[in-house]
MARZA-784424 format. One line per field, with one value per residue (C-alpha): residue in three letters; x negated, y, z. Coordinates in Angstrom, 2 decimals, always signed. Example, Ala and Ser with C-alpha at 12.3 -4.5 7.8 and 13.67 -1.06 7.14 Angstrom:
2
bamar = [Ala/Ser]
c1 = [-12.30/-13.67]
c2 = [-4.50/-1.06]
c3 = [+7.80/+7.14]
***
This chain:
545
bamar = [Unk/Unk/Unk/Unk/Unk/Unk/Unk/Unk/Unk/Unk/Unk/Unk/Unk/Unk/Unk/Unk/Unk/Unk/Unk/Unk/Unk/Unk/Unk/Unk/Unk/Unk/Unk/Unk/Unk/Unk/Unk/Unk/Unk/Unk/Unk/Unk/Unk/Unk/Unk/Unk/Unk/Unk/Unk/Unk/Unk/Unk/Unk/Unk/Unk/Unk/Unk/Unk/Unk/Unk/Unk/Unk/Unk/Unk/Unk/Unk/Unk/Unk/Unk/Unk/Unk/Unk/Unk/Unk/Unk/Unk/Unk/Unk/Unk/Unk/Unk/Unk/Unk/Unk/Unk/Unk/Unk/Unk/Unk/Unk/Unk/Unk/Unk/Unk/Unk/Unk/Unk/Unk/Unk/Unk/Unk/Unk/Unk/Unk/Unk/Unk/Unk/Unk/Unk/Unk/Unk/Unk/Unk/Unk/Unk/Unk/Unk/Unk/Unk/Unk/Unk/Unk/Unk/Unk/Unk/Unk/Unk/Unk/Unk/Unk/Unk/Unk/Unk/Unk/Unk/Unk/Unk/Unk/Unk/Unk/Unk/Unk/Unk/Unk/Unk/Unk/Unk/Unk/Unk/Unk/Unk/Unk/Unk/Unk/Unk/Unk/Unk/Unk/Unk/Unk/Unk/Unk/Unk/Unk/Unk/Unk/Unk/Unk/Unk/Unk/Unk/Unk/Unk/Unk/Unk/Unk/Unk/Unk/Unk/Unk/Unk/Unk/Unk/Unk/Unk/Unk/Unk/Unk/Unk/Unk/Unk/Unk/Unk/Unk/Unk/Unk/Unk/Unk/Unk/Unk/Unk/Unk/Unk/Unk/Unk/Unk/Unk/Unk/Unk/Unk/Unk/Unk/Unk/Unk/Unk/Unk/Unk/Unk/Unk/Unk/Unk/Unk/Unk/Unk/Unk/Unk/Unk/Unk/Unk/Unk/Unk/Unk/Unk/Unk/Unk/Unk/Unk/Unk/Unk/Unk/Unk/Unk/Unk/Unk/Unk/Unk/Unk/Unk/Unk/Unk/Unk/Unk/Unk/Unk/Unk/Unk/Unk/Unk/Unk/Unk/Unk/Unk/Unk/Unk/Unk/Unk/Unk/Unk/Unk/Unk/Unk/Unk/Unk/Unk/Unk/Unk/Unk/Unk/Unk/Unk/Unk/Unk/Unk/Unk/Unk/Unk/Unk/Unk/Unk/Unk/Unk/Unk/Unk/Unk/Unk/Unk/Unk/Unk/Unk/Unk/Unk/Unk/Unk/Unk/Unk/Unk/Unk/Unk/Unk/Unk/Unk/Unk/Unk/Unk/Unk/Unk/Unk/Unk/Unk/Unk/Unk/Unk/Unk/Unk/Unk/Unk/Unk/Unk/Unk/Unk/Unk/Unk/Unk/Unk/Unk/Unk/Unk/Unk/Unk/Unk/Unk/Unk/Unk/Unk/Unk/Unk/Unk/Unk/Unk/Unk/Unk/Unk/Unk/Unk/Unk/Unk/Unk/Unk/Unk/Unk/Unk/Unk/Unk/Unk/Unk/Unk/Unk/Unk/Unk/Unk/Unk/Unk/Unk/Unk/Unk/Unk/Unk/Unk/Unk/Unk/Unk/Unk/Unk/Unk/Unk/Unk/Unk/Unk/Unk/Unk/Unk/Unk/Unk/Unk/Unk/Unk/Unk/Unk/Unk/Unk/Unk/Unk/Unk/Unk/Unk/Unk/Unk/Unk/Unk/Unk/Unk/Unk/Unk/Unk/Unk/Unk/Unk/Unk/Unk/Unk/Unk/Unk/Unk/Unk/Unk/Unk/Unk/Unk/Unk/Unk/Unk/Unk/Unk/Unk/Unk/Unk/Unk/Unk/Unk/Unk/Unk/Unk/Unk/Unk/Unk/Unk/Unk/Unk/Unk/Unk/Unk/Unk/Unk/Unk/Unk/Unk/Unk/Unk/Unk/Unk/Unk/Unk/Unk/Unk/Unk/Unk/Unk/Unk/Unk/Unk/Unk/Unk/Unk/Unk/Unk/Unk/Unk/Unk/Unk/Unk/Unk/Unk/Unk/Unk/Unk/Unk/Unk/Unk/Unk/Unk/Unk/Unk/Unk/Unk/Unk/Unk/Unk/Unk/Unk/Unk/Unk/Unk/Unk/Unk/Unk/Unk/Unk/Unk/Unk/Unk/Unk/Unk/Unk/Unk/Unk/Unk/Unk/Unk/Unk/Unk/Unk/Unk/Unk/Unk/Unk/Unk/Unk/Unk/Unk/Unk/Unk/Unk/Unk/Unk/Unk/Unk/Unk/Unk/Unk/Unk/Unk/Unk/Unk/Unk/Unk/Unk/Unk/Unk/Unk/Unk/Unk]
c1 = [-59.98/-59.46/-56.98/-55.15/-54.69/-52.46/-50.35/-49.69/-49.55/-46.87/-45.05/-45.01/-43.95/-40.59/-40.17/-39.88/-37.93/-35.42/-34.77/-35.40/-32.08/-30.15/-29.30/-28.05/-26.20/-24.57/-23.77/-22.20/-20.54/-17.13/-14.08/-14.04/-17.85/-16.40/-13.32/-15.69/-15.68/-11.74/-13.28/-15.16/-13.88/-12.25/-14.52/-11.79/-13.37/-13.39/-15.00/-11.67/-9.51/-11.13/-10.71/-6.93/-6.41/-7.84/-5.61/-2.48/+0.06/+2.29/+5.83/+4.54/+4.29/+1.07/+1.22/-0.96/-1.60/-2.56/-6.39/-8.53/-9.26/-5.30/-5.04/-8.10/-7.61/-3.91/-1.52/+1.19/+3.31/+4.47/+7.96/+10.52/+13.21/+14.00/+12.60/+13.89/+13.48/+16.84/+16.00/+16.58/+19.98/+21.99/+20.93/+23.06/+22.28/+25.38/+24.82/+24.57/+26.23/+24.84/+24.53/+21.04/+18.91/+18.90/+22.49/+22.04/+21.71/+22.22/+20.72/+21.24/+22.32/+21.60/+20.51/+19.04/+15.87/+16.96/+14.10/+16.68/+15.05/+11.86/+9.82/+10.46/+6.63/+7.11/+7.99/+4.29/+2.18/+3.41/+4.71/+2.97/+2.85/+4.80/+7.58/+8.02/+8.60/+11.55/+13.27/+13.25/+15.16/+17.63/+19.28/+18.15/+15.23/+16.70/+15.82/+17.69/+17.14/+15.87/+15.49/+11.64/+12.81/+14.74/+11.89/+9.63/+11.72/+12.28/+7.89/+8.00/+10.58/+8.02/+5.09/+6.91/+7.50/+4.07/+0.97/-2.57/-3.45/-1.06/-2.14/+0.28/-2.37/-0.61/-1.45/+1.20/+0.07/+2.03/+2.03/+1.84/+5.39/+6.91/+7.92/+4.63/+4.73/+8.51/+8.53/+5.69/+8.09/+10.73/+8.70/+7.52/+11.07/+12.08/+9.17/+10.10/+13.74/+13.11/+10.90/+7.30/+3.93/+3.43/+0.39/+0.88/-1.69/+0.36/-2.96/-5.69/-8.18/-7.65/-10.43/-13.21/-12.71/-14.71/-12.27/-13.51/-16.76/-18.45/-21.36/-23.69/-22.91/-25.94/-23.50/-21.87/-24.32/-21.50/-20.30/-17.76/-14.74/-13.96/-11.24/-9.37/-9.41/-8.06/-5.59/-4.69/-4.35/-2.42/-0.02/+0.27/+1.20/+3.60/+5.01/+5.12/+5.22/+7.72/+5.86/+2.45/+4.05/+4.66/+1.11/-1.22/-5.09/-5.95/-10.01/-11.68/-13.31/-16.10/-18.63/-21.26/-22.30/-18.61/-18.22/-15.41/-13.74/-10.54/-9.80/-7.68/-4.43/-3.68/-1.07/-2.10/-0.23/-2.30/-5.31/-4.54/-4.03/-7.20/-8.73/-7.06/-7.99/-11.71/-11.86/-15.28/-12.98/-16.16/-14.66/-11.52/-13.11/-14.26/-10.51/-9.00/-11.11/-10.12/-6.64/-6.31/-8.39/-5.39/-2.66/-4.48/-4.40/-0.98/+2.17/+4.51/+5.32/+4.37/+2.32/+2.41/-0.68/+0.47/-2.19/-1.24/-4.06/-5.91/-7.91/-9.99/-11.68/-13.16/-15.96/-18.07/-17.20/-17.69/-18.81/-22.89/-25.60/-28.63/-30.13/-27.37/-26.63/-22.58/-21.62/-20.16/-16.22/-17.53/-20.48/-17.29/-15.72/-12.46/-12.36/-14.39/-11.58/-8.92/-11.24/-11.81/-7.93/-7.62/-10.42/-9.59/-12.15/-9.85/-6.16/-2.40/-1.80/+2.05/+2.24/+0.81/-1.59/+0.06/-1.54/-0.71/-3.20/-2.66/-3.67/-3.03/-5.67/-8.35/-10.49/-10.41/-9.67/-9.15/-12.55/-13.03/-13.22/-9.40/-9.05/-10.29/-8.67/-5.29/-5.69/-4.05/-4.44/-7.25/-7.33/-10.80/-12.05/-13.70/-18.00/-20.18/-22.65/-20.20/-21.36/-19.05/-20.31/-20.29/-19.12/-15.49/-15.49/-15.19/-13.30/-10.26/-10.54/-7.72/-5.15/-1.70/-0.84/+2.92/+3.51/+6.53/+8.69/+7.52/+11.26/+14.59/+17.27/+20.45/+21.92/+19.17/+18.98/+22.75/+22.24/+19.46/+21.12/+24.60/+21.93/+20.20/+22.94/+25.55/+23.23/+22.46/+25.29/+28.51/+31.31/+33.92/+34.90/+35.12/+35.66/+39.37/+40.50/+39.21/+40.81/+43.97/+43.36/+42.90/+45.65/+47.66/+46.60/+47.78/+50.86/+51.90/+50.23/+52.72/+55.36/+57.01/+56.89/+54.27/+52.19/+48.81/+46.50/+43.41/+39.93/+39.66/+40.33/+42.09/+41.16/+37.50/+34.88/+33.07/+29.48/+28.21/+26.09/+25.39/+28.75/+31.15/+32.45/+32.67/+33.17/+30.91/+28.14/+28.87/+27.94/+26.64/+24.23/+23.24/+22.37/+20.31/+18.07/+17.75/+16.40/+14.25/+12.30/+11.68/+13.48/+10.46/+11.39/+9.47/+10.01/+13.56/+14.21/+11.88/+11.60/+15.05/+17.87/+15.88/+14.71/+18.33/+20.04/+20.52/+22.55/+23.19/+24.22/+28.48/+27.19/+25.90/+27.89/+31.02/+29.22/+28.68/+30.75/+29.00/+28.92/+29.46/+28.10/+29.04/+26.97/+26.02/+25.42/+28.94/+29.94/+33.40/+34.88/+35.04/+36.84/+37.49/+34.99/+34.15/+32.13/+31.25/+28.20/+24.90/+22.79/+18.70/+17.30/+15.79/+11.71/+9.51/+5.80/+3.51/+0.92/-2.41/-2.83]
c2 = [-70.41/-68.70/-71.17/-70.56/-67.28/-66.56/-69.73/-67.43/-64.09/-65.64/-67.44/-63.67/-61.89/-64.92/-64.23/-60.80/-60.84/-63.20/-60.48/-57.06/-58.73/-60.86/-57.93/-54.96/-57.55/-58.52/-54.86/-54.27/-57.48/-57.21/-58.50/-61.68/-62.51/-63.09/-64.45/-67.98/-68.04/-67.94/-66.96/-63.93/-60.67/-58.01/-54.91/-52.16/-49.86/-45.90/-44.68/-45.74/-44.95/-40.93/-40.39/-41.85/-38.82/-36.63/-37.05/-37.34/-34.43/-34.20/-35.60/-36.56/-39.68/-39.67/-40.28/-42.90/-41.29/-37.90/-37.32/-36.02/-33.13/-32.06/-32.51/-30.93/-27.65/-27.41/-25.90/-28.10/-26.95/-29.04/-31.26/-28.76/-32.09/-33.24/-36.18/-39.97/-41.89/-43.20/-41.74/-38.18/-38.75/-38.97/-35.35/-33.00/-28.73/-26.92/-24.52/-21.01/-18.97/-15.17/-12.35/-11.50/-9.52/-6.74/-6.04/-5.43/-1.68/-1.20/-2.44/-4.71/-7.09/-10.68/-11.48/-14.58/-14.38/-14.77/-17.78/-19.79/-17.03/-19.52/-16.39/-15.30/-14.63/-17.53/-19.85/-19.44/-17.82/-19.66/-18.66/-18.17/-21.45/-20.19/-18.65/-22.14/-24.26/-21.44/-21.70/-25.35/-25.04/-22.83/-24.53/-21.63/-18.55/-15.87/-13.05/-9.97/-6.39/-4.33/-0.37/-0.87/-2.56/+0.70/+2.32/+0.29/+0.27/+4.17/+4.26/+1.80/+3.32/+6.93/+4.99/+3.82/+6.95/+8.85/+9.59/+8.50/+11.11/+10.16/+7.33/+4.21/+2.10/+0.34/-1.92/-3.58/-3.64/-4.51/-7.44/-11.01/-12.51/-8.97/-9.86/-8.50/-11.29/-10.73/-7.18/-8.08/-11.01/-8.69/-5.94/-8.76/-9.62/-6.41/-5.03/-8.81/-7.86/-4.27/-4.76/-4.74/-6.50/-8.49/-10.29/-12.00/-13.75/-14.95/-16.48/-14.41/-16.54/-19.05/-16.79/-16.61/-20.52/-22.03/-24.24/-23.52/-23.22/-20.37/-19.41/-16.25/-13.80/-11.67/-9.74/-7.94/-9.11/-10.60/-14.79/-15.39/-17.47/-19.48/-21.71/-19.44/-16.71/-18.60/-20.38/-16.11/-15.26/-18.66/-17.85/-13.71/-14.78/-17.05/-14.36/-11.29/-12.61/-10.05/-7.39/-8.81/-8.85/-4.87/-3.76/-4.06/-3.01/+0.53/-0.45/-3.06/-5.92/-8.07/-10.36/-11.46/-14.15/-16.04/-15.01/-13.34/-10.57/-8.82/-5.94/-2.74/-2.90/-6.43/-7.26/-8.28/-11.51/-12.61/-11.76/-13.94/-16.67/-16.63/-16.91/-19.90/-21.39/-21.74/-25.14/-24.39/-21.58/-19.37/-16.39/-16.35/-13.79/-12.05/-11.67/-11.21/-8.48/-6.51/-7.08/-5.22/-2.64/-2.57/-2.69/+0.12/+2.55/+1.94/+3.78/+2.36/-0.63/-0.18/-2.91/-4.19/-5.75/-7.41/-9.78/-11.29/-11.97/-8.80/-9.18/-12.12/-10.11/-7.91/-10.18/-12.95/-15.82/-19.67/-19.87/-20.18/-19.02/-21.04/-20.44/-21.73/-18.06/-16.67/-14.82/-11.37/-10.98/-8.23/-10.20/-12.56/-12.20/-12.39/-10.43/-7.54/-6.87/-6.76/-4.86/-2.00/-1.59/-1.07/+1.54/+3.28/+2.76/+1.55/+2.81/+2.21/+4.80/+3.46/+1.22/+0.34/-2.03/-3.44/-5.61/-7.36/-7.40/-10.83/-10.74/-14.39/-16.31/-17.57/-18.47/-14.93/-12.35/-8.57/-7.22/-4.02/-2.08/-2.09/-2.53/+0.93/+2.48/+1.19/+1.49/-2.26/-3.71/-5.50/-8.83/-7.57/-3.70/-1.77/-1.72/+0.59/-2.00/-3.71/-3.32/-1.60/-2.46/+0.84/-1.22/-2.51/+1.33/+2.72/-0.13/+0.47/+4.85/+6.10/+3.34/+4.39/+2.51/+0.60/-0.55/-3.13/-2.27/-4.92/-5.61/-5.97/-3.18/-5.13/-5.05/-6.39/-9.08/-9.78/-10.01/-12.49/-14.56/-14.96/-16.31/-18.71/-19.70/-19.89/-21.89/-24.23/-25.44/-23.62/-25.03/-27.32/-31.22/-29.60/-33.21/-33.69/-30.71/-31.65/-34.79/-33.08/-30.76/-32.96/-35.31/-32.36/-31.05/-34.18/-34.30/-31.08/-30.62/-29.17/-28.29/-24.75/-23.68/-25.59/-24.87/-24.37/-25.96/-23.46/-25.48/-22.87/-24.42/-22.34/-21.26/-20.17/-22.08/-24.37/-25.10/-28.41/-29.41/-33.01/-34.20/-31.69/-29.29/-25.64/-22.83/-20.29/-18.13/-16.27/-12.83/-14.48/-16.88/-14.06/-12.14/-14.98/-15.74/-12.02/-11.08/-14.33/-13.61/-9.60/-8.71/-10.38/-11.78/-14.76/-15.76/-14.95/-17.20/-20.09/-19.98/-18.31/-19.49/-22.84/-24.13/-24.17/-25.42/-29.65/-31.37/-34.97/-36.64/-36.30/-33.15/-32.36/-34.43/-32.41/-29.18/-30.13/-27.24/-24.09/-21.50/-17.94/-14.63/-11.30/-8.55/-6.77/-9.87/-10.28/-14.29/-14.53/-16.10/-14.69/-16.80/-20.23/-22.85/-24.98/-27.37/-30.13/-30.65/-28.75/-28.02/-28.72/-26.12/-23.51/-24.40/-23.45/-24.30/-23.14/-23.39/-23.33/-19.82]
c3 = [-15.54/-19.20/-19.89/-16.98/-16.57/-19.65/-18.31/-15.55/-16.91/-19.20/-16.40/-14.61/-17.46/-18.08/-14.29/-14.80/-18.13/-16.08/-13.62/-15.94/-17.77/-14.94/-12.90/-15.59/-17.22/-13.58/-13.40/-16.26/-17.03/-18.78/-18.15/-20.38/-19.22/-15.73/-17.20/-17.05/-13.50/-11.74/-8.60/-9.65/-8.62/-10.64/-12.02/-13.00/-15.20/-13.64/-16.54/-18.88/-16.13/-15.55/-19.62/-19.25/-16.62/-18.60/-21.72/-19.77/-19.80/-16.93/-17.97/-21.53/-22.55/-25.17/-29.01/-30.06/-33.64/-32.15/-31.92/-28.87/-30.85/-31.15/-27.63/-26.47/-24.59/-25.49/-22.42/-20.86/-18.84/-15.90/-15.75/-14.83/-14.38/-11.08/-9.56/-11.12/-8.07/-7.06/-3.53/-5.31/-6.91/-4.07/-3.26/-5.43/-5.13/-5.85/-8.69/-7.94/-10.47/-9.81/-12.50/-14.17/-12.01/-14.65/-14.47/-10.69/-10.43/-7.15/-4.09/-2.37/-4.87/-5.71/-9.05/-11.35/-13.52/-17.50/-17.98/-20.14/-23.16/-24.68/-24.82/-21.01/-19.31/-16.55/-18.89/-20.15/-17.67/-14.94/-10.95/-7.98/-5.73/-3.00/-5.56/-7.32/-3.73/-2.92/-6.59/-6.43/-3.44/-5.23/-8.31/-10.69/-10.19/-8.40/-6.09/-4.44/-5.54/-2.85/-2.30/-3.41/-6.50/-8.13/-7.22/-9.27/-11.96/-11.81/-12.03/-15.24/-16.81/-16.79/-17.45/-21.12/-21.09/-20.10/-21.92/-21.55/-19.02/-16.10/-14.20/-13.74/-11.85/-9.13/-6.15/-4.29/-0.57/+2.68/+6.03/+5.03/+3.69/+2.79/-1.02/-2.69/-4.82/-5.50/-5.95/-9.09/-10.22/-11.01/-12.54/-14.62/-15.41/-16.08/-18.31/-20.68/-20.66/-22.10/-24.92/-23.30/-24.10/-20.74/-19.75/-16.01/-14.25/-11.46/-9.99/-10.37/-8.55/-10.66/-12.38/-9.56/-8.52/-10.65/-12.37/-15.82/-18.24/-18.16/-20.36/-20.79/-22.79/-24.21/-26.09/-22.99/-20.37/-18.58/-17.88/-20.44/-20.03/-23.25/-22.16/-19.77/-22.60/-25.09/-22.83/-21.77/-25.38/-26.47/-24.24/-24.77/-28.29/-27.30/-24.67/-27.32/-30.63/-32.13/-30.68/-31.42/-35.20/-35.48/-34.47/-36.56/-36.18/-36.41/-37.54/-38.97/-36.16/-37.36/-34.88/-37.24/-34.51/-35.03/-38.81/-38.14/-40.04/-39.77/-41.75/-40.98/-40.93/-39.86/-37.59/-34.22/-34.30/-37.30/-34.99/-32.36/-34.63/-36.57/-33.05/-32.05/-34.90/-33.61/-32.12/-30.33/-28.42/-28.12/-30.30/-27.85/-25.39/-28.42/-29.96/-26.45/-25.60/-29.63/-29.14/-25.84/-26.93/-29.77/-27.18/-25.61/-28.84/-29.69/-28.52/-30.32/-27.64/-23.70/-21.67/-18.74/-17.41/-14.00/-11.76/-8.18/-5.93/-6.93/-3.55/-5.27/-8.28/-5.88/-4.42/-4.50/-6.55/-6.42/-9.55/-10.00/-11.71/-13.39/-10.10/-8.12/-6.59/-6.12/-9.33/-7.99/-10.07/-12.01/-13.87/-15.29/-18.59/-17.61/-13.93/-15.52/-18.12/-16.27/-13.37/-16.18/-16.43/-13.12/-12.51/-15.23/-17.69/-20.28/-20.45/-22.36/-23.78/-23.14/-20.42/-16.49/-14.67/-11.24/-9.25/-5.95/-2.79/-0.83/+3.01/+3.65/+1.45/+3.67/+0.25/-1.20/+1.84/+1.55/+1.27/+3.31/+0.45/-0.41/+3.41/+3.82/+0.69/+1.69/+4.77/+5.59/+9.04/+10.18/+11.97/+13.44/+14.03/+11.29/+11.91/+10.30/+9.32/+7.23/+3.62/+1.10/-2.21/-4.88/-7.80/-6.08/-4.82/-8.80/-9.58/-7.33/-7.59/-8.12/-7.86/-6.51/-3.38/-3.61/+0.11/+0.40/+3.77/+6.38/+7.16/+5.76/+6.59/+7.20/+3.91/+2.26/+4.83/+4.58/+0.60/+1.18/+3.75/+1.77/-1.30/+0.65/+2.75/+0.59/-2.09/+0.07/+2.29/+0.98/-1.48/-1.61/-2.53/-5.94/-7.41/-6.38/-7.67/-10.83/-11.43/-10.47/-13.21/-15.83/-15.05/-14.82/-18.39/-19.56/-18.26/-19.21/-22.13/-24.76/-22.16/-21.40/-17.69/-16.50/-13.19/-13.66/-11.30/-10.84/-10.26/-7.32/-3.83/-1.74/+1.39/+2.89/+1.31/+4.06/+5.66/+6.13/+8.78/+9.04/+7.29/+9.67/+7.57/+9.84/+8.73/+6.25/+7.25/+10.10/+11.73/+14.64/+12.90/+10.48/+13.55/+15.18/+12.18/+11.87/+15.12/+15.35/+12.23/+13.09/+10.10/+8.34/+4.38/+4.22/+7.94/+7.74/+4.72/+5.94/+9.49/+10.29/+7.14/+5.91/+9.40/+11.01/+8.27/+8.43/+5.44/+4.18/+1.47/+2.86/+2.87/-0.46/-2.19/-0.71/-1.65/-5.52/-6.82/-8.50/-5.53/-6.88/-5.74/-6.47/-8.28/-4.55/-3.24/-1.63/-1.72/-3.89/-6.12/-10.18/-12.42/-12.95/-12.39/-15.69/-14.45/-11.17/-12.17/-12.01/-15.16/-14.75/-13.96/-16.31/-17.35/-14.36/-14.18/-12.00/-15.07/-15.19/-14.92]
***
């Protein structure tokens, strides 16, 4: 029986080395092992696949001789060019030729947004969702100056003007699909075209979501935020470079934990620099949080600190703690700075803090906090056992409340309506004209006395609906939209100009001529048109901000 039992212990143990190494290698069998066998199935590898994802940059095709490393938290914006199907190219939007928005002085007036300038804030920082789906629509960013807009304006224009002590904390409040978002575009716009240091978050919960690392900080007791701050500071640099370049440091700024040292005097550009330098991206919070407390001393240049979806840093968060509990906004890196600009804890010395409260984000709600500071309307009645939380209270004292008009008066509507509708579906078969023009330049060309054929049609320009040309916006349908949307912006463009509107390709591709508007918004005709064909539109991304 001695003999036999190590005959079978060793017959167990092959049995068992058979199927300890039969089944992993089953399992992870590659390609050319099942190559043997025709019939066996196909194993596509996820794991290569998920890394392919993950180095891919949205309308970039990637070099083969860059590293991971170059690549590696580097911001891409996304493809501003219109779709290459062949489905798309049959589908032609006139341009719409409109004067900046900053040479419209008086309201109502329609006006374009100058993002053809490299350094322009959206071409960085990025656009609200909802704001990128309309100006795809139009062939170029534009908006309409509005009563509310001068009178923004008029506040920024005494805030570059003010001193430390007056307060130029602003919250942009008012009913779902009013033009918040709008109304902080163009303040945006405006503060970029006059010289200011502008940092935009046109998402701000994009900062509570949970859709980046976050690590402890011992030094500030707070969650830090390496990758969003150095994505925020890449792209302040790349927003206000010149400016950046005539501040310089008022103190020296050393973190002994990062080894890094900058001495007085050096400009602020430089600073942001040296911290995008550090690969590991953990001294980016530290260098973002110095160079605003630079911006704040200064008053040689005003800032503008602007955030949409202010309502989100005032609660819970989804991001988690070691033990899996909701991080409240102000225990983040990233929240809690710009939360200390808006309460007042830190100030510009030159410059203002606006911020935009959103009422239709089921994810991050009003809390009843600003609810009751604002006093904004409630979708359910006030209780007294609701709990009002002492740190949003100190946070939000003393902001200055901006309500947006619910409505449009009737010359702002009329302004928006001649945009929209005479974007979309007004123009002329500009094509035939301009053949005649050019056979007629070379006919005449070097002759006395010769008529000149203008490349402006004459008559009414024309709506198309469905390949039947009729005739251009009219009071009556202006009127219609108007009273079905309440006088409401975002349900007047949407629901009342976009939803009644039908157009197809006879359509379009009659309507391929630029379509020009006047200064106050009146449709007209200015000049000579140069071209029949549309540009692409100016760089848009919605970003990852």
């Amino acid at each position: 029986m001695h003999r036999l039992a190590p005959k079978a212990a060793r017959a167990a143990s092959a049995t068992s080395r058979s199927l300890s190494t039969t089944t992993p290698a089953r399992l992870s069998a590659t390609a050319p092992a099942f190559a043997l066998n025709p019939n066996a199935p196909d194993v596509p590898d996820f794991a290569q696949k998920k890394r392919e994802r993950k180095r891919a940059v949205p309308g970039k095709v990637p070099d083969k001789n860059v590293g991971k490393d170059a690549r590696k938290h580097a911001f891409h914006p996304s493809p501003h060019a219109p779709a290459k199907a062949p489905i798309f190219q049959e589908w032609h939007v006139p341009e719409l030729v409109v004067p900046t928005i900053q040479t419209v002085k008086k309201a109502p007036g329609a006006g374009a947004f100058d993002t053809s300038r490299p350094e322009h804030p959206f071409n960085h920082f990025g656009l609200p969702k909802k704001q990128i789906a309309e100006f795809r629509l139009l062939s170029k960013p534009a908006s309409v100056v509005r009563e509310i807009t001068t009178f923004t304006r008029d506040l920024l224009d005494k805030a570059a003007n003010g001193t430390s002590g007056e307060n130029h904390r602003l919250a942009i409040t008012g009913a779902t699909g009013s033009g918040k978002s709008f109304l902080l575009l163009q303040a945006v716009d405006y503060c970029a075209a006059n010289g200011w240091v502008v940092l935009y978050f046109p998402r701000s919960y994009n900062l509570v979501n949970s859709t980046t690392a976050h690590v402890y900080d011992i030094r500030t007791r707070t969650f830090a935020q390496p990758n969003y701050a150095y994505g925020t500071l890449k792209r302040l640099l790349a927003t206000n470079a010149p400016q950046l370049a005539k501040l310089r440091t008022t103190r020296a700024h050393a973190s002994a934990s990062h080894r890094f040292d900058v001495p007085e005097g050096t400009p602020l550009a430089e600073l942001a620099r040296l911290a995008l330098k550090d690969q590991p991206m953990t001294l980016a919070p530290v260098a973002l949080d110095m160079l605003l407390e630079e911006l704040g001393k200064q008053e040689d240049v005003p800032v503008l600190f602007a955030a949409d979806d202010m309502q989100a840093l005032c609660g819970q968060t989804l991001y988690k703690d070691p033990q899996f509990r909701s991080i409240a906004a102000w225990h983040l890196g990233m929240p809690r700075l710009l939360l200390e600009f808006a309460g007042g804890m830190r100030k510009f010395k030159r410059g203002a803090l606006i911020g935009a409260v959103t009422n239709s984000d089921p994810l991050f709600p009003v809390p009843a906090e600003l609810l009751d500071a604002f006093e904004m309307e409630r979708s359910y009645p006030a209780s007294p056992y609701d709990r009002r939380r002492p740190e949003v209270m100190e946070y939000i004292d003393g902001i200055m409340q901006l309500r947006v008009p619910e409505r449009f008066n009737i010359e702002e509507a009329m302004a928006v309506y001649e945009l929209w509708a005479g974007a979309a579906n007004v123009g002329s078969p500009a094509s035939k004209t301009a053949e005649r023009k050019g056979k007629t330049n070379e006919n005449t060309k070097g002759k006395k006395g010769a008529e000149a054929v203008d490349l402006v049609p004459e008559g009414p320009r024309l709506q198309m609906r469905g390949g039947v040309a009729l005739e251009g916006p009219t009071d009556e349908g202006f009127l219609q939209r108007f009273t079905e949307s309440g006088g409401n912006p975002r349900a007047f463009v949407w629901q009342g100009v976009l939803g009644s509107l039908q157009t197809s390709t006879a359509a379009i591709q009659a309507t391929s001529g630029p379509v020009l508007l006047g200064v106050n918004g009146a449709a007209g005709v200015e000049g000579q048109v140069a071209a029949t064909s549309a540009p692409p539109p100016p760089p848009m991304t919605a970003g990852p901000a």
